[in-house]
C-alpha positions as CSV (number, residue, x, y, z in Angstrom):
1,X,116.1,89.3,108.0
2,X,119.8,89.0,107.8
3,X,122.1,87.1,110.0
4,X,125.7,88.3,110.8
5,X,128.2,85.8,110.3
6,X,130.9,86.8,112.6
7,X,132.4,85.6,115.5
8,X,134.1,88.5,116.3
9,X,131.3,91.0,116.2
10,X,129.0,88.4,118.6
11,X,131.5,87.6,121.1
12,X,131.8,91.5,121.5
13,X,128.2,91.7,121.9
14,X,127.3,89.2,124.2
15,X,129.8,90.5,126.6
16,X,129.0,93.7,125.9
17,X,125.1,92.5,127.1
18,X,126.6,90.5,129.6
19,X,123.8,87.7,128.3
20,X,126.0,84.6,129.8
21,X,124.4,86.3,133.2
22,X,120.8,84.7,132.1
23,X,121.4,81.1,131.6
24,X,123.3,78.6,134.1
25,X,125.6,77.0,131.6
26,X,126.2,79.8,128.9
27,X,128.2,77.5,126.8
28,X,125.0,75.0,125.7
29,X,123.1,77.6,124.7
30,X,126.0,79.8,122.5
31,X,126.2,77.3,119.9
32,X,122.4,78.7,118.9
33,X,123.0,82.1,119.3
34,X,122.9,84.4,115.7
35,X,123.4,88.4,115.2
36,X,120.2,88.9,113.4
37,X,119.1,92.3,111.4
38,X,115.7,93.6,110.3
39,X,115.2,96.4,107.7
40,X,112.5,98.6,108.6
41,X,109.4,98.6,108.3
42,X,110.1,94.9,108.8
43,X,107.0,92.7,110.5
44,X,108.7,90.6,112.8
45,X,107.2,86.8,113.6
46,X,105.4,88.0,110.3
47,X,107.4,84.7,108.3
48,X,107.6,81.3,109.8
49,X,111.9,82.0,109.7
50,X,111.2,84.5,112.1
51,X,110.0,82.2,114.6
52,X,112.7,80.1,114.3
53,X,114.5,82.8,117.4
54,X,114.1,83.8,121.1
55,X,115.4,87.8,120.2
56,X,117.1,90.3,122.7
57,X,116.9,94.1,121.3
58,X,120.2,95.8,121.3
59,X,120.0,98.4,119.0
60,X,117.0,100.2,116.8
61,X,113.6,100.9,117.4
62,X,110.6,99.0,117.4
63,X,106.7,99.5,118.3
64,X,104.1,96.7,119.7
65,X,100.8,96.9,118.6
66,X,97.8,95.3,119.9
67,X,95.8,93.6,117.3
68,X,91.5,94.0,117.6
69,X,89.0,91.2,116.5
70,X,88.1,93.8,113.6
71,X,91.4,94.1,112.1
72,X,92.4,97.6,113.5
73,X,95.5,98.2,116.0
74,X,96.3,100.1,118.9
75,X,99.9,101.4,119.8
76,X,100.6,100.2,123.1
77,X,104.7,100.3,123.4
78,X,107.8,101.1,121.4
79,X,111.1,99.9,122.6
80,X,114.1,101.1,122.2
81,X,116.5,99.2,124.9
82,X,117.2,95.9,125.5
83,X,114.3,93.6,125.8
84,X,113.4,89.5,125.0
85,X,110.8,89.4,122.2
86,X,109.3,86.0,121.5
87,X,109.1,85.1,125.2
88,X,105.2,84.8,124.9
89,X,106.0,82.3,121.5
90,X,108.6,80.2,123.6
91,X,105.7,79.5,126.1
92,X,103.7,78.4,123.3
93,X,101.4,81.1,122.9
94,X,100.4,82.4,119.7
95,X,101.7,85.8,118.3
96,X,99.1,86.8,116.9
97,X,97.4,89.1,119.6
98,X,100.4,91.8,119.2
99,X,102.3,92.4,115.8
100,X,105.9,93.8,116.3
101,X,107.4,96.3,113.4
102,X,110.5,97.6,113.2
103,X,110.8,101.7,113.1
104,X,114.4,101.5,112.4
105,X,117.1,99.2,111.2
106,X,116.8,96.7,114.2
107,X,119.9,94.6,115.5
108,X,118.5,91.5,117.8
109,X,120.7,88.7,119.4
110,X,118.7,85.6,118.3
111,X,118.8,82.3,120.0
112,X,117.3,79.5,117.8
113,X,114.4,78.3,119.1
114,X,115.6,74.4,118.8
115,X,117.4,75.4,122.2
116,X,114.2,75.6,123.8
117,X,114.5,72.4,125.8
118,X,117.8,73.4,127.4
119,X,115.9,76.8,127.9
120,X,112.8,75.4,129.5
121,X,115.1,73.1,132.3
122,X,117.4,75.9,133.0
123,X,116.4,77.5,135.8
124,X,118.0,80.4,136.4
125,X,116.6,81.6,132.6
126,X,113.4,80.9,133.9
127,X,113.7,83.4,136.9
128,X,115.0,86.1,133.9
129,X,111.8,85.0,131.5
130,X,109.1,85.4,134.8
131,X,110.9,88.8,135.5
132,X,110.7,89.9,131.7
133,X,106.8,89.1,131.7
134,X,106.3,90.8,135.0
135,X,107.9,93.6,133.9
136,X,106.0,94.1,130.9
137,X,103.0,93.3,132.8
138,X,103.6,95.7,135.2
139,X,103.6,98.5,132.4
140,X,100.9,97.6,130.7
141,X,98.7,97.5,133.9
142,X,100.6,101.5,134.1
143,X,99.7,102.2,130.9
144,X,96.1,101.5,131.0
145,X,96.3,103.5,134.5
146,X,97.5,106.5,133.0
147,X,95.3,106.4,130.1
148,X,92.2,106.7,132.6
149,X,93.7,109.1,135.1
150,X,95.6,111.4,132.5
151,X,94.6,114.7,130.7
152,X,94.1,114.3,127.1
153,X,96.8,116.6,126.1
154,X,99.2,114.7,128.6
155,X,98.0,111.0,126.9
156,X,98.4,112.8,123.3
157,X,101.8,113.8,124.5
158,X,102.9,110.2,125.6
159,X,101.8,108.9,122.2
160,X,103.5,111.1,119.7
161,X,106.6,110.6,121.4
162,X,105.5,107.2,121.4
163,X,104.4,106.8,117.4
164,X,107.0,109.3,116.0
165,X,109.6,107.9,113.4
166,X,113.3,108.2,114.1
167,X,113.1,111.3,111.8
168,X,109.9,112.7,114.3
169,X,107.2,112.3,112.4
170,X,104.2,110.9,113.5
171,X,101.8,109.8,111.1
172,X,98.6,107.6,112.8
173,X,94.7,107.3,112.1
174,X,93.6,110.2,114.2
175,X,90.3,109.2,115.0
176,X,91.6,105.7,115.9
177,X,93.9,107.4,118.2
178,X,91.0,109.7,119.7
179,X,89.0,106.3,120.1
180,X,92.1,104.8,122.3
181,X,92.1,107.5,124.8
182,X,88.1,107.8,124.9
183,X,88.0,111.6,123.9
184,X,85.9,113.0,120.3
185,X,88.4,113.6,117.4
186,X,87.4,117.0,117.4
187,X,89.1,117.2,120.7
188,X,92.1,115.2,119.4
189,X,92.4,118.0,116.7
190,X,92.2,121.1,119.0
191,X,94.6,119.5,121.3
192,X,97.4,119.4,118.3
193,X,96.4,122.6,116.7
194,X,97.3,123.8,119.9
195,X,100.9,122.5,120.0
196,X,101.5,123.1,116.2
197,X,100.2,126.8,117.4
198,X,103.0,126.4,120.5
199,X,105.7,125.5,117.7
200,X,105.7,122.8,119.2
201,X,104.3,120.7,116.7
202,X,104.6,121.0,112.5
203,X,101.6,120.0,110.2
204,X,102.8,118.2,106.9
205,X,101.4,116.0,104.4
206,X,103.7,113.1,106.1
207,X,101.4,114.0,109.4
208,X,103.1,116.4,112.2
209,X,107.1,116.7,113.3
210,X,108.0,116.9,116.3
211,X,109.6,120.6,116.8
212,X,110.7,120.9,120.2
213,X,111.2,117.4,121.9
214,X,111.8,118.8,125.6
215,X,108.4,120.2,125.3
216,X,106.4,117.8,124.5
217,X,108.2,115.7,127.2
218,X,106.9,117.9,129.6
219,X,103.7,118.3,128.8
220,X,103.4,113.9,129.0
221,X,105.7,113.7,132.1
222,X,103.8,117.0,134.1
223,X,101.0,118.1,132.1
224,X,101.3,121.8,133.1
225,X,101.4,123.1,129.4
């Protein structure tokens, strides 16, 4: 974790992001506001100075992983836009349900979490932190949707593009994976032997690589592979 020391930088950013948009009175809350980095590979909320922000993604890559009673995790988003992270730990929830990692050198706007009383009476932040949990409501519900209505090779689509690395590899515990989308690893298998067989896919010892994007897209977006 690195924070940015520069004025110059910030002020370009938060206009850029247009954050002042979120809060009624922009100029309480700016006095908290950081430019914070992660490496990656970085566990974030994993050190009590990470929890010392409210974070807003603007650049890098990151995945969400739902944590099970038996110490495995399950993929279930990777973001790559802007989006709050910590919203749940604001409320005072804990994080450890979901574990965030970095996939990439991740750049957040941080606001320090000893603003949360100015946060929790403004208003019109509130109506942005109810429509930032909806949201992400609303896709979860989708994703679980898909997951039961999808075709195996259109679900095993979605979650390479999903899992891959920014260099497109994807490297997961296949039978964990099989177990996520209900289907026999021996199904899992078939299904990329077939797209290493399309050139679609690569096998190496780092897992597979993603060979042609635009088709795999296709197959998770229309399934008519």
């Amino acid at each position: 974790m690195n924070i940015i020391k520069d004025d110059v930088i910030l002020d370009s950013i938060l206009k850029d992001f247009e954050l002042s948009k979120y809060f009624t009175d922009f100029q309480q809350i700016q006095p908290g506001i950081k430019l914070i980095t992660f490496p990656k590979n970085t566990y974030i909320f994993s050190l009590d100075q990470h929890k010392r922000y409210l974070y807003f993604l603007i650049s890098g890559r990151m995945n969400v992983y739902s944590n099970a009673a038996n110490g495995n995790r399950m993929l279930i988003r990777y973001c790559d836009n802007f989006i709050m992270v910590g919203d749940m730990e604001l409320l005072g929830y804990p994080e450890a349900s979901n574990t965030i990692q970095t996939m990439s050198k991740c750049i957040f706007i941080g606001i320090d979490i000893n603003m949360k009383a100015l946060l929790m009476n403004d208003t019109k932040f509130l109506q942005f932190l109810c429509n930032n949990l909806a949201e992400k409501l609303v896709y979860f519900a989708s994703n679980q949707r898909s997951n039961r209505l999808n075709s195996a090779q259109q679900n095993i689509a979605e979650h390479i593009l999903s899992a891959a690395n920014t260099e497109g590899y994807f490297k997961e515990n296949l039978r964990k994976v099989a177990e996520v989308y209900g289907i026999s690893y021996r199904h899992l298998h078939r299904t990329l032997s077939t797209f290493v067989e399309n050139g679609i896919l690569s096998r190496h010892k780092e897992g597979y690589k993603i060979l042609n994007h635009g088709a795999l897209l296709n197959i998770a977006s229309q399934d008519n592979f």
